[in-house]
N, C-alpha and C positions, 0 to 999 in steps of 0.2 A: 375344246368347243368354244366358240366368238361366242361371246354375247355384247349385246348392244347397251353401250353405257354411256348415254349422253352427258351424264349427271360429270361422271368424273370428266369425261374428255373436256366439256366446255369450262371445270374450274382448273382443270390441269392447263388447257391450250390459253385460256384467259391470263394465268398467272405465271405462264411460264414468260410467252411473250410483255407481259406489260413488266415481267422483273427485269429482260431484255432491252426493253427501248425506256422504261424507267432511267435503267445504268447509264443509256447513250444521252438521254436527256440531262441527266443529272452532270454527265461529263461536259454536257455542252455550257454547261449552268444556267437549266432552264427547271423548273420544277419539273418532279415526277412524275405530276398528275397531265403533266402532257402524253408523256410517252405511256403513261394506261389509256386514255381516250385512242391513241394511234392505232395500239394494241385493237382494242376492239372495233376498229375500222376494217383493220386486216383481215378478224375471224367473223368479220359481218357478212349479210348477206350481198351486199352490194360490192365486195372485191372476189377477185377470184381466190380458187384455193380452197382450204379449210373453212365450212362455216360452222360455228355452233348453234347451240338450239338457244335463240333467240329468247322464248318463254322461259324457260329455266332459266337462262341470266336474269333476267325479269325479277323471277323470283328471288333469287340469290343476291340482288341489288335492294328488296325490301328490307330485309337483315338488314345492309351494308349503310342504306338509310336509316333506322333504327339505330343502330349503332354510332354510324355518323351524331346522330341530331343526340344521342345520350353524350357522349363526349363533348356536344357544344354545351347540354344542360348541366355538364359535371364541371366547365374554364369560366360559366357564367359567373361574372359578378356583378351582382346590384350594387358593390361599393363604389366598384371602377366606374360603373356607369353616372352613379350621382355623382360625384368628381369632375367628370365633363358634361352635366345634362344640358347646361347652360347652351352650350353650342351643340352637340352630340344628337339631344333631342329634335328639336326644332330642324337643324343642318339636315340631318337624316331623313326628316319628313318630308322636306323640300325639293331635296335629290331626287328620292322616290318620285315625287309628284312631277317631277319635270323630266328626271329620263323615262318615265310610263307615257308622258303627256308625244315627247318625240320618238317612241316606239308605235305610238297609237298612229302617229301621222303616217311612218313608215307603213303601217301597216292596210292603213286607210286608204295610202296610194298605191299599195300592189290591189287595194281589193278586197281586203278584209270585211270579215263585220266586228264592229266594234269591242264585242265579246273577245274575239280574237286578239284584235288590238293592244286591251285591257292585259290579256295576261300575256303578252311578248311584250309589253314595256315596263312590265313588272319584273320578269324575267331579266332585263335587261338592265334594270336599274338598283338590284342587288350582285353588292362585291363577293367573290370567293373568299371564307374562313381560312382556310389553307393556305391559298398564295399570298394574302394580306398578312397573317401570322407570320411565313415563313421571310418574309420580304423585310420586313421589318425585324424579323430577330437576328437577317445577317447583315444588318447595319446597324444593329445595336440600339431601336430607337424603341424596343417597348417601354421601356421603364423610362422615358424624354416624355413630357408635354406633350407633343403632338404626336407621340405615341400611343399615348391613352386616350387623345384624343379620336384616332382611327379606330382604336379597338371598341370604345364607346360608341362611335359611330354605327361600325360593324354591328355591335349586338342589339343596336335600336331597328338597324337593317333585319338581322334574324327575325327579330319578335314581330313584324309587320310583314314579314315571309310566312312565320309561323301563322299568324291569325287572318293570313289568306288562305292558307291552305286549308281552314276550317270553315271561313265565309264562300269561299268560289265555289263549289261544290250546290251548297246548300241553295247560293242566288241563282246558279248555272241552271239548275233545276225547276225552279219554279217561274223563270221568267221564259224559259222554252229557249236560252239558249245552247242548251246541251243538246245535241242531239240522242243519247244516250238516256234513258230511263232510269230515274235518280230513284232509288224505294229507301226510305230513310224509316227506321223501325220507329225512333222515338219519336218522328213527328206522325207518325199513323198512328200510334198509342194516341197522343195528344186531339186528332181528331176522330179517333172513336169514343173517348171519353165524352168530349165536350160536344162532339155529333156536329161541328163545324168545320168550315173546309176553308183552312188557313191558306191567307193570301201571302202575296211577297211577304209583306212586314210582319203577318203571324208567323211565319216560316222564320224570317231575323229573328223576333225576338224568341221563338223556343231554340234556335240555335244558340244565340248568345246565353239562355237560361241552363241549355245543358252544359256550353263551355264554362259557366260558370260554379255548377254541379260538381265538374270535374274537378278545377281548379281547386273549389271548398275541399271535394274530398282529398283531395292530395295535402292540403295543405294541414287539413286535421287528421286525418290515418295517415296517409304516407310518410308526413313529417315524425311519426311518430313508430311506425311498422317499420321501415325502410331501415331506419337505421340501427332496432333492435335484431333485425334479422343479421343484418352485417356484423353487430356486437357480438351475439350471439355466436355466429358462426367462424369470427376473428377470433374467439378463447378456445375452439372446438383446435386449433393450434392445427389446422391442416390447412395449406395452401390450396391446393386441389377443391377444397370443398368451398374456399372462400372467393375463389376466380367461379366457380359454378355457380355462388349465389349472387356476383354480380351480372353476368348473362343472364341470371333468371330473373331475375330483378327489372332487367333492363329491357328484355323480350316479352315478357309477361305482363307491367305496367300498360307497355306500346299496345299488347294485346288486347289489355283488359279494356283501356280508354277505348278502342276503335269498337268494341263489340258492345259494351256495356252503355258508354256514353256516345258512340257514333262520330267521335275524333278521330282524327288522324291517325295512324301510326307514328308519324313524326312527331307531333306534338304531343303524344303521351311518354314518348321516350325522352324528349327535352324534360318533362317534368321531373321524369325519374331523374334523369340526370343533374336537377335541381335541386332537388330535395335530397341527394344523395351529395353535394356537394357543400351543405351546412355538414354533415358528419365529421366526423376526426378522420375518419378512414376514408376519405375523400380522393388523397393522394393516390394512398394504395389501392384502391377502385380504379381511378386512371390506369397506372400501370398494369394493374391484372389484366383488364381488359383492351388493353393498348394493340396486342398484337390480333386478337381473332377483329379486332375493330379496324385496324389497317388489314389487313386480309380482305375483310367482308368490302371495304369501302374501293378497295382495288378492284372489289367485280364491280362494286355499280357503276364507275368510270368506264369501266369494259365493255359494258349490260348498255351505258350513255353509247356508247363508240361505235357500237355495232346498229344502232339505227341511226347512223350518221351517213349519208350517201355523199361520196366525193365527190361528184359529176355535178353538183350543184354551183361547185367554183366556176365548171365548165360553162354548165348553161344559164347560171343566172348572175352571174359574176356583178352587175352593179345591186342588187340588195343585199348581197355578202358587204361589200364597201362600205355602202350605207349604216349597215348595222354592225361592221367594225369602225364607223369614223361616231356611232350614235353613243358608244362601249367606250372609245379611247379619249371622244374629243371633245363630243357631247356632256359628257359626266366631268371631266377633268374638267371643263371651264365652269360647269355648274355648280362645282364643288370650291373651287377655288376663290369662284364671286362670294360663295355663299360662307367660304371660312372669313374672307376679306373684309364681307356686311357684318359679322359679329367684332371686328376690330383685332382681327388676329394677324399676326407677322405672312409676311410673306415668305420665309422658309416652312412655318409650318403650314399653309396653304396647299404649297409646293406636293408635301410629303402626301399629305392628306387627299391631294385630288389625284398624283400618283400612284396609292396606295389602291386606289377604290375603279382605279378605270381600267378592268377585267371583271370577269363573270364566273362563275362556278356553279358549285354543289347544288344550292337553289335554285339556280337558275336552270337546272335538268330538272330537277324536281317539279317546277311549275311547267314545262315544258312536257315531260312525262303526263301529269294531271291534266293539262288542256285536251292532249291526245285522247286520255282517255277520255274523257268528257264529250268528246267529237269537237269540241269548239275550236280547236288551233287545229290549222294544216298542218301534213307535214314538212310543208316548205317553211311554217316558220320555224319547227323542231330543228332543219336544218341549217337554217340561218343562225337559231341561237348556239347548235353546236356549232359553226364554224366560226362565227363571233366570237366563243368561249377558249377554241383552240388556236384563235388568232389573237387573242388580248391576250392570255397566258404567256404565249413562245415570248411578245411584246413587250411585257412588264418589265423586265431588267432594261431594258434599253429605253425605256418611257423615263426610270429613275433616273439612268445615266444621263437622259435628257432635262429633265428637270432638276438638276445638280449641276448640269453647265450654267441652264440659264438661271441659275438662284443670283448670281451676282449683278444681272442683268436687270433681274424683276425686284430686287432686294432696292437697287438705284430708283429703279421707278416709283414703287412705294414706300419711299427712305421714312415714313412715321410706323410704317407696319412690318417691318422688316425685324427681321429675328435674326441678322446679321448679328455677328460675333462682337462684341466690347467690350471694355473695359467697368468694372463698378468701382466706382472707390470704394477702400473700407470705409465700413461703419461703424459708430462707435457701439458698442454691445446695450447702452441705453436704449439706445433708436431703437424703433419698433419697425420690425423686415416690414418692405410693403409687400400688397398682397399677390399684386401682378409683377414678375418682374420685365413685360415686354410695355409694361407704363412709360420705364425709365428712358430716358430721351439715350442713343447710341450715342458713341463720341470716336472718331477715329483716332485718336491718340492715344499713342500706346505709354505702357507701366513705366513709370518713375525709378524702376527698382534695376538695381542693376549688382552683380555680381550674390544675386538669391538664385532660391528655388524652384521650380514648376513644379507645382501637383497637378495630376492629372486625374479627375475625380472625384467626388465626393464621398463614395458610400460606407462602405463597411469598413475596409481597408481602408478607401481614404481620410477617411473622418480621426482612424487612430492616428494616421501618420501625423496629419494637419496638426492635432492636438498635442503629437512628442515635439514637430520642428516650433509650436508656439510657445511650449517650455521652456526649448533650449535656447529662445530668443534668436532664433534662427530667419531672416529677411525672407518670405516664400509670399506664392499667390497660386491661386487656382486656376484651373480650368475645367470649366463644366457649364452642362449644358439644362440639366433637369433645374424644373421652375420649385421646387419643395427643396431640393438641396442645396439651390444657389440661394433663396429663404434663410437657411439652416445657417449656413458658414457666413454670409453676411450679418447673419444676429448678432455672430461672436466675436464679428470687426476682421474678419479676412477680405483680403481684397481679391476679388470674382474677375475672371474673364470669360466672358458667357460667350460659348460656341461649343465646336469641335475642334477636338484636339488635333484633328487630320487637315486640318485645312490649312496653308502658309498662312494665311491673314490672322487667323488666331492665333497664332504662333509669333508673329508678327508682333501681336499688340501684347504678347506675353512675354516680347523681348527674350524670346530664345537668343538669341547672337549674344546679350548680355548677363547670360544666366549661368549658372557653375553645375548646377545640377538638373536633372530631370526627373521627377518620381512618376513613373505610369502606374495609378493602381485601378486602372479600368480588369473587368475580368475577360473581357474579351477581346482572345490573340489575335485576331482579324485586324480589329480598329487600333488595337494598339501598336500591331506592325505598321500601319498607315504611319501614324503618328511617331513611334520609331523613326523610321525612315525618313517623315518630316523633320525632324529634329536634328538628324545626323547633317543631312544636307545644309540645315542655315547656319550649327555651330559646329566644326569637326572637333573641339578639344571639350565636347560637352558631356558629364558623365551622365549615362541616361540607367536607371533600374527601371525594369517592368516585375510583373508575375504572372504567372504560368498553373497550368493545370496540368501538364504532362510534358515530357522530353520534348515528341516532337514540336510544342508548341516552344519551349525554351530555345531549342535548336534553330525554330525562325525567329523567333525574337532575337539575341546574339545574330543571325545573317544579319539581319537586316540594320546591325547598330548597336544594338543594348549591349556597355557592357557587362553590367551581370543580370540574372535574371534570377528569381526568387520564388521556388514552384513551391504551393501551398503546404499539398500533401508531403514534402519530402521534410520541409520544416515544421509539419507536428509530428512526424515520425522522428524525428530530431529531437524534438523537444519533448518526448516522450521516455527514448532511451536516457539523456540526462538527465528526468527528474529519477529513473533507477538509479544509472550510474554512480551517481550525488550521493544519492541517501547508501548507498551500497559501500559508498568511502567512508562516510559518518560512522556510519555503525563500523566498518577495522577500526577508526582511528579509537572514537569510546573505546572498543574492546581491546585493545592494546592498552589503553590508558587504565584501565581496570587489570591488566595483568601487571601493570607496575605498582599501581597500588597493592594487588597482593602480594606481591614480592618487598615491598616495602610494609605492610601490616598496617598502612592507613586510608582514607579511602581518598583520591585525588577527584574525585567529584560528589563533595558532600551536599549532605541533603541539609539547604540552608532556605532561611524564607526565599520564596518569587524561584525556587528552583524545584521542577517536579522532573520524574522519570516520565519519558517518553519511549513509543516502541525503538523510537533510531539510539536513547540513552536510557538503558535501564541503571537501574537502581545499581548500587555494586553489590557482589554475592556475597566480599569477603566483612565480615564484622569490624569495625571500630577497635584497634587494640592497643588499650594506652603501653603495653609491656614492648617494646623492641627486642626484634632476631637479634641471635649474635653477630657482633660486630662484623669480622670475616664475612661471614656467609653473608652481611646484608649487603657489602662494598661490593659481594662477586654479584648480588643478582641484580644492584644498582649498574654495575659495567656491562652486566647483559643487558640489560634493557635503553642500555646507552644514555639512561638520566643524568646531566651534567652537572645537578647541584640536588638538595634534599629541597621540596616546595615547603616552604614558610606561608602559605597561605596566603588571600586577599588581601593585596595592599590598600593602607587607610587612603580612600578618596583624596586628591587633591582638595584646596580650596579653591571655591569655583568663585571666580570672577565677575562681579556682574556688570550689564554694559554700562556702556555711557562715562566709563572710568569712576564709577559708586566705588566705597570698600568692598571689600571679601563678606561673602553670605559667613555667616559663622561656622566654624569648623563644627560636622557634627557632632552628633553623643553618641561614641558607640558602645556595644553592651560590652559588658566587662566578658574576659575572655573562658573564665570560668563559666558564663551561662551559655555558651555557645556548645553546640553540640559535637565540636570536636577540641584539637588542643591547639588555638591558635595562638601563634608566636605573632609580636606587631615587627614591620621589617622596620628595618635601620632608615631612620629618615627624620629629618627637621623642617620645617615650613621653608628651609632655607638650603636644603641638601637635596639633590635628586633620589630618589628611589635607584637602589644597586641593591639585587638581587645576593649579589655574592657577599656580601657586607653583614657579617655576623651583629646582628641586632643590639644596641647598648640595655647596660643592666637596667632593670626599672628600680629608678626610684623610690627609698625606702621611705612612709608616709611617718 
């Protein structure tokens, strides 16, 4: 017998297709979260074929938000953020304020009321977490300057998403632009008490007093509950139960804020995700919940997709334009003015206004919320999702764009430009400065000629730098990060600030005059660029990289490198030898100890500054002043292949001292009787070599 099961069909049909045009996106190398949006275009109402049930995605998307927004409260840092607040802050607010200001307009000219306005330029003026994260980490720029720069950007962008999504609601309501009947429990509690009937600003401020309620309680319980539950339940030594107690943690929080203090779901799940991200087990929380969190966020792309009508390219094809040139063109040059007015290079400008000109996860979320509220059409739901899946497919080829013209804008603003140069060393006195895009660029390349390239500073690099500075070996760097290029010019290395992939820095690093190449970046992407840069200017040039796995070795060597050096296979290496070693130690003692007992004395006496170790125990056989019969001792001597009888520690040389002074005094040593075995002095004079074979002369009758 059928029965009707919307529930599985819409997460089965949702997840099978978006795993489907995920793959094709992914092969295109376009993000993922394209081909989930397409996906739920498909199973929408508005194409033919298969539809699912719309509300149920709905719901299945509130999770997938919750879940979302605890993952961003779990990568939040307030460290990275003070790091860049300097520009990050302010940059951020400004952006907001100007791509909302050019949503308003567009929205003002189709016709809107301002209300609307308000949240399609808000919409609009938040970058996707997702493709900015992914974007940047296969160019290798989180851990650069204007890496963190973005990322700091980003989470100033969150928090001003976040604390809309708790004001628009609340203002929506009482200024009458909701169409929708807003009933908010705590602020009717607040005017049944006081028997007053709170205006706009009474309504702000009990809203900002419960968000700030919330905040308090989280910060004094949850900071405190949260993370004895995860202790707690991290010793209970079951996986199972410690993936459960972070979904309940995470769904329960979200729940508890929205019902108790009348927040958001999103923004009680950011908290958890906060305050669970001070713990130790912060990590392991990430990954526990890594996969039902990509599962759930896959439907809400879905759940996004499916109220997505395509006939809108059709029939309204110039405010689509509009609000993909408001998304790509608009932001990118507002970002770019605004990293420029802070006195920042023009490559990092570049990355940063690239980075940021596309739309995502918030930007459905406010899009969603207007909907419901009645205040946005849904012509601009649909604007903002074709804006969203027209800036995403874009973004690789916006970078590619703005990586041509970096040479071009780099020339035009030659004092702001983050063009690749040369730093002279420094001497290790000098004190780093503190910016190094202060220092004026010099196109003139390194002095150095038949050294090294490092490619890197960090972990690996920093060892290497420090073995080629011992062995007085001619090297220079190449790196790009503003703390590392700090670091290694403290210590007097001389810096080529860029990327390693580019001819020009390669250029001023005099590869063509260089003997060796060290890549110790960790990523086989950029280091194949740069590989292959390298091969190309010098063919007799030895290049080493490292690797994380074969296949990454295996392009590295294509591409050039001749050896490659994979991490994990040289501590597995260097694991079997510290056995092997010690495994030879102890045969050789214990051979050594079976001659001794075959000869009756012990060949590693226990003398001052000598102890038994587990690799050299002690010997078993005792001390025996008596000797075996002659015979017998000659055969077990020829067994054991001993070439002479050991006469003991020979007396120290006299030791030399420099500068051509006399000889330190020959010491005092204890007479041979107090030593604890029978030592004979070997045959030698201040003025005769030590020869072992050399029957000792008589001592002297006193």
């Amino acid at each position: 017998m059928h029965h009707d099961t919307p529930l599985i069909s819409t997460i089965v049909a949702g997840l099978v297709l978006a795993f489907i045009l995920g793959t094709i996106a992914n092969r295109f190398r376009l993000p993922p979260l394209v081909g989930y949006l397409v996906a739920g275009v498909l199973v929408g109402p508005f194409t033919p074929g298969f539809v699912a049930d719309a509300e149920l995605a709905t719901e299945l998307s509130e999770i997938g938000v919750i879940l979302l927004m605890f993952g961003v409260g779990l990568h939040f840092s307030l460290k990275d953020l003070l790091s860049v607040r300097a520009i990050a802050l302010p940059g951020a607010v400004v952006q907001i304020g100007g791509a909302t200001l050019l949503g308003l307009g567009l929205a003002l000219i189709l016709g809107w009321s301002v209300g609307a306005g308000i949240i399609f330029g808000l919409a609009l003026s938040v970058a996707s977490t997702v493709v900015l994260l992914k974007a940047l980490q296969d160019r290798r720029l989180i851990d650069s300057e204007r890496g963190k720069i973005a990322v700091g950007w980003l989470i100033v962008e969150d928090m001003a998403m976040v604390l809309a999504l708790v004001m628009i609601p609340a203002v929506a309501g009482l200024s009458g632009i909701s169409e929708v009947q807003l009933d908010d429990p705590f602020v009717n509690f607040v005017q049944r008490v006081s028997g007053i009937e709170l205006g706009l600003p009474g309504v702000l401020a009990v809203t900002i007093i419960k968000l700030a309620a919330f905040i308090g309680f989280m910060l004094v319980v949850g900071r405190r509950v949260i993370p004895f539950i995860l202790h707690f339940t991290a010793h209970s030594g079951s996986r199972e139960l410690f993936r459960l107690a972070v979904l309940a943690i995470a769904l329960g929080v979200a729940a508890g804020a929205a019902y108790l203090f009348g927040v958001s779901l999103a923004l009680g799940a950011f908290f958890a995700g906060m305050i669970l991200s001070e713990s130790e087990l912060s990590h392991r929380a990430a990954q526990e919940s890594l996969p039902l969190r990509d599962a759930f966020a896959v439907l809400f792309f879905v759940s996004v997709g499916m109220l997505f009508d395509p006939m809108i390219l059709v029939s309204n094809p110039l405010p689509v334009l509009a609000t993909v040139l408001i998304i790509i063109v608009g932001k990118f040059i507002l970002s770019f003015l605004i990293v420029l007015a802070f006195r920042q290079p023009a490559g990092t400008a570049l990355t940063i206004s690239a980075s940021l000109a596309q739309i995502g996860e918030f930007s459905f979320i406010l899009a969603t919320l207007g909907i419901a509220l009645g205040i946005l059409p849904t012509e601009g739901r649909d604007l903002i999702l074709a804006g969203a899946i027209i800036s995403i497919v874009l973004n690789p080829a916006i970078f590619w764009g703005a990586e041509r013209l970096r040479p071009m804008i780099e020339g035009r603003f030659p004092h702001k430009s983050d063009a690749a140069r040369v730093e002279p060393a420094m001497a290790a006195t000098d004190q780093p400065k503190p910016e190094v895009d202060t220092v004026e660029p010099t196109v003139h390349p390194t002095q150095k000629t038949g050294h090294v390239i490092l490619v890197g500073y960090g972990r690996v690099g920093s060892v290497v730098a420090e073995g080629l500075a011992a062995a007085l070996r001619p090297f220079l760097l190449i790196e790009e990060a503003e703390g590392r290029i700090n670091a290694a010019r403290a210590l007097g290395f001389e810096v080529v600030v860029g990327n390693a992939a580019s001819p020009h820095v390669l250029g001023l690093a005099n590869v063509a005059g260089a003997t060796t190449v060290i890549i110790a970046i960790p990523n086989a992407f950029e280091a194949g660029q740069a590989v292959e840069q390298c091969r190309k200017l010098n063919a007799g040039l030895v290049i080493i990289a490292r690797s994380h796995s074969e296949e990454e070795e295996q392009h590295l060597i294509h591409l050039g490198a001749n050896t490659v050096i994979m991490g994990e296979r040289e501590i597995g290496l260097g694991m079997v030898d510290l056995v092997t070693r010690d495994s030879v130690a102890v045969a050789e003692i214990t051979a050594t100890d079976a001659v001794a007992a075959a000869l009756g004395t012990s060949l590693t006496p226990s003398m001052p500054g000598f102890a038994a170790s587990p690799f050299r125990p002690a010997p078993a056989v005792p001390v025996e002043d008596a000797a075996p019969d002659a015979q017998a001792l000659l055969e077990m001597i020829d067994a054991a292949q001993v070439a002479h009888v050991d006469q003991g520690p020979a007396e120290p040389p006299a030791v030399v001292s420099a500068f051509g002074e006399e000889p330190d005094p020959t010491p005092v040593l204890p007479a041979a009787d107090t030593l604890p075995y029978k030592a004979r002095q070997p045959a030698r004079t201040p003025a005769t070599p030590f020869n072992p074979e050399v029957a000792p002369p008589a001592a002297a009758e006193n």
